[in-house]
Structures are given as structure tokens and as C-alpha cells.
C-alpha positions as CSV (number, residue, x, y, z in Angstrom):
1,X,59.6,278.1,-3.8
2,X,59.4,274.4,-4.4
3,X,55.8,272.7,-4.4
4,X,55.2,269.7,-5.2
5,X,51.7,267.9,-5.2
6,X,51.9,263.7,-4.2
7,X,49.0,261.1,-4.4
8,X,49.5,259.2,-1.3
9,X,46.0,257.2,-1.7
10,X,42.8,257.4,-0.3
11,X,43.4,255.0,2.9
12,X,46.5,256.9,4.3
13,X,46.1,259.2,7.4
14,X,47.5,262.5,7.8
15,X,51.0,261.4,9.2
16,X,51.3,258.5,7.4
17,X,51.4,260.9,3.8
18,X,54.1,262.9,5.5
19,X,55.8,259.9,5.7
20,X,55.8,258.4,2.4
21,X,57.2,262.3,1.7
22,X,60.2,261.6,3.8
23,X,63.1,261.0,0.7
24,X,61.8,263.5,-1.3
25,X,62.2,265.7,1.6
26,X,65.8,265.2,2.4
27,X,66.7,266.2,5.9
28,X,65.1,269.6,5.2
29,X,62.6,271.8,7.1
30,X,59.2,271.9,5.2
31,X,55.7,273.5,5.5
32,X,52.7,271.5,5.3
33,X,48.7,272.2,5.2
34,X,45.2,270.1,4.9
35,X,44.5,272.1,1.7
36,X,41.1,272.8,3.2
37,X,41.3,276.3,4.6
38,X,42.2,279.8,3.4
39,X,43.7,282.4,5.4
40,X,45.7,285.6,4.7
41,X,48.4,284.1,7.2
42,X,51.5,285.9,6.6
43,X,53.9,282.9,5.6
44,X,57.3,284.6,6.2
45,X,56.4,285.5,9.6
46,X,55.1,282.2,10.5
47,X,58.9,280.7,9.2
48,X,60.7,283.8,11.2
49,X,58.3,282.3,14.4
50,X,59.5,278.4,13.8
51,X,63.1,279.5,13.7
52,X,63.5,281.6,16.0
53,X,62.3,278.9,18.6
54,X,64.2,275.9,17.5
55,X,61.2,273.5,17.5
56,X,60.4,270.4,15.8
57,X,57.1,271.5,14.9
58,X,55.1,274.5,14.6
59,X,51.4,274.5,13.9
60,X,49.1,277.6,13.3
61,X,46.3,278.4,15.2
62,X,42.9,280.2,15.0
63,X,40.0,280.9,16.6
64,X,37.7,280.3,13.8
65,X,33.6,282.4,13.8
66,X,31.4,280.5,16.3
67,X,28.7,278.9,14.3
68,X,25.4,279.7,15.8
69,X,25.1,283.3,17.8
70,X,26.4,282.8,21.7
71,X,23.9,283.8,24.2
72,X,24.3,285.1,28.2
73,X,22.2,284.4,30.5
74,X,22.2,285.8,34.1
75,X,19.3,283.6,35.1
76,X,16.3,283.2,32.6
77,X,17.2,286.8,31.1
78,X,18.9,287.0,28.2
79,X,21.6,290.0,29.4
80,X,23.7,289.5,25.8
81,X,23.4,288.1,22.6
82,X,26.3,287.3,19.8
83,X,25.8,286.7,16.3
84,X,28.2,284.2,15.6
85,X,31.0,286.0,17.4
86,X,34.7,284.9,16.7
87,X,35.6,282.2,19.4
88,X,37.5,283.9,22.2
89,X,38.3,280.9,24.4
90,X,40.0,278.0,22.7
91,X,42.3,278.1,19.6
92,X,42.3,275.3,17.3
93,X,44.8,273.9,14.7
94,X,44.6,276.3,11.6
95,X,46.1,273.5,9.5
96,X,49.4,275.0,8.5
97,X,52.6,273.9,9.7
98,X,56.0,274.2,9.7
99,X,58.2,271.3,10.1
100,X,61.5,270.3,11.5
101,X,62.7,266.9,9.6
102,X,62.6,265.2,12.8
103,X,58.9,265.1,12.5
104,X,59.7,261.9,10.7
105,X,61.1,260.0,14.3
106,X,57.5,260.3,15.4
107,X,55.9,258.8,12.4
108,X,55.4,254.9,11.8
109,X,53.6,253.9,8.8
110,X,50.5,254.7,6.5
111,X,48.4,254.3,9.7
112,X,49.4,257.1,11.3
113,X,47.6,260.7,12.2
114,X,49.6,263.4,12.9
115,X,47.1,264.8,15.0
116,X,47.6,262.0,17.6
117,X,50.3,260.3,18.5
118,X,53.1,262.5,16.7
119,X,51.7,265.7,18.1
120,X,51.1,264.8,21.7
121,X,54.2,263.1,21.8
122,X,56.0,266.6,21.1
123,X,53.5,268.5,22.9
124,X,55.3,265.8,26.1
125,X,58.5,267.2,25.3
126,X,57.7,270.9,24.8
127,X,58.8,270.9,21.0
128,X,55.6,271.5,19.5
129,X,54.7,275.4,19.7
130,X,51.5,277.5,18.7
131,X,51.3,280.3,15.9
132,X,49.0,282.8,16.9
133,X,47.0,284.0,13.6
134,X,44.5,286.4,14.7
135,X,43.1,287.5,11.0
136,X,41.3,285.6,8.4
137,X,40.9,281.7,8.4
138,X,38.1,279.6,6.9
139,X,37.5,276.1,6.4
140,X,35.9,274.8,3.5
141,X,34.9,271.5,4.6
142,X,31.0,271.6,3.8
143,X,28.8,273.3,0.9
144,X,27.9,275.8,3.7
145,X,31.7,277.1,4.1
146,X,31.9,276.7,0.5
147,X,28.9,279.3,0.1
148,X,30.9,281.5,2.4
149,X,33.8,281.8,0.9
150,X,32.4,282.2,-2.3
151,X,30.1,285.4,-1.5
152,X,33.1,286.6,0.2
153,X,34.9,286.2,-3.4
154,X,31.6,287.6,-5.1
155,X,31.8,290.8,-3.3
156,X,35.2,291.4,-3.8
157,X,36.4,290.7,-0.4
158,X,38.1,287.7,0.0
159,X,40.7,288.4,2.5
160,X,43.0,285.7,1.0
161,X,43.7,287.4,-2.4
162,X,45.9,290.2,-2.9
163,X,44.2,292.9,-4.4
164,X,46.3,295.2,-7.2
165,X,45.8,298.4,-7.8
């Protein structure tokens, strides 16, 4: 396992640190990730997944805990009510990736966000594909997920951690 940590500065946009990465890279697949979330993704299986399918890009998805509680209505009458249930519609980008080296075709300059031109462009030509993770994922981008996670830690049941025995 080979990580390495870069300063790519404050004003470049997601695509444009993958970018400055590109020598240090080599021609080689790579895995990427915000740094923002935790998860108890399984890492191996998400590499078997990109392989297998011969992609430039693979990108995780979750469907993260809805926010506020979801309420159905048949009329006026409340018929069900959800306390923040887990979103069961829409997936959204998880924030880990696995990446083909000719990720680096799609990227211009400091400037650019992966999330938009780069990925749409693949998503065109088909070579973007979706990793289902179904488990744990959590954000921490506000004091709120940050309060979260860490009474999830507290109690001893933080679903990223391995626990020994």
C-alpha cells in the first residue's frame, strides 16, 4: 500500500489536484477520496468491481440517512411517518473512486472539477460505472455530522473501525 498525502493549495478544484498528481502517478490505476466521509466500504471488492469491468472510472455510491423524518400523506392524513429513514430513491457519489490513468485525458488545468466536465464526459461514453455500497457511509462536513460520528465512536459503535477481540 502506497499513500501519499499532496498540498495542492487552497484555490484548486477537485480535478485539477488529480492533475497536478499525474507524474507521480505514472500510467498506473489509483484510488481516490474527498477525505470527508467514513464508511466500512470493503476496498478489495470495490478494486475486484473496477477491474472486472474495464472502465475508466469507478465511483462509489450511497444512499446516505435522509435528514429530517419523510412523511406520507394520502390527502391531509398523515398514513406514515419516517424518522430519518435511509434514502431509497436516488444514490449519490460516496466519494471514493477508483481510477483508470486515462482519467488524466479528461482533465485540463487547476480549474477543473471532476464532478463536471470529466465525469459527464465519461458518463457520454459509458466508461464511468456506479459501486453499490449499501452499509455504512457518513459525511462529516458540518459540526452536526461531526457530533454524529463521534457518539457513534463514544458508544463503541463506529462501523468504520475494526473491532479486535
Amino acid at each position: 500500500l502506497n499513500i501519499k498525502i499532496v498540498n495542492t493549495g487552497k484555490k484548486t478544484m477537485t480535478g485539477g489536484r488529480i492533475k497536478r498528481l499525474q507524474k507521480m502517478i505514472n500510467g498506473k490505476r489509483f484510488m481516490l477520496t474527498y477525505g470527508d466521509g467514513l464508511t466500512n466500504q470493503n476496498i478489495k471488492e470495490l478494486v475486484k468491481f473496477h477491474l472486472k469491468h474495464k472502465k475508466i472510472a469507478t465511483m462509489t455510491v450511497v444512499k446516505p440517512t435522509a435528514r429530517f423524518g419523510e412523511v406520507f400523506l394520502k390527502g391531509s392524513a398523515v398514513n406514515k411517518f419516517e424518522e430519518k429513514p435511509q434514502l431509497n430513491q436516488n444514490w449519490i457519489n460516496g466519494g471514493f473512486f477508483v481510477l483508470n490513468y486515462k482519467i488524466f485525458n479528461y482533465i485540463k488545468n487547476d480549474s477543473t472539477m471532476l464532478e463536471r466536465k470529466p465525469l459527464l464526459s465519461l458518463v457520454k461514453k459509458k466508461e464511468l460505472l456506479a459501486f453499490k455500497h449499501k452499509r455504512f457511509w457518513q459525511c462529516m462536513d458540518t459540526m452536526r455530522d461531526k457530533n454524529i460520528l463521534l457518539a457513534l465512536l463514544n458508544r463503541n459503535k463506529a462501523p468504520w473501525k475494526k473491532l479486535k477481540k
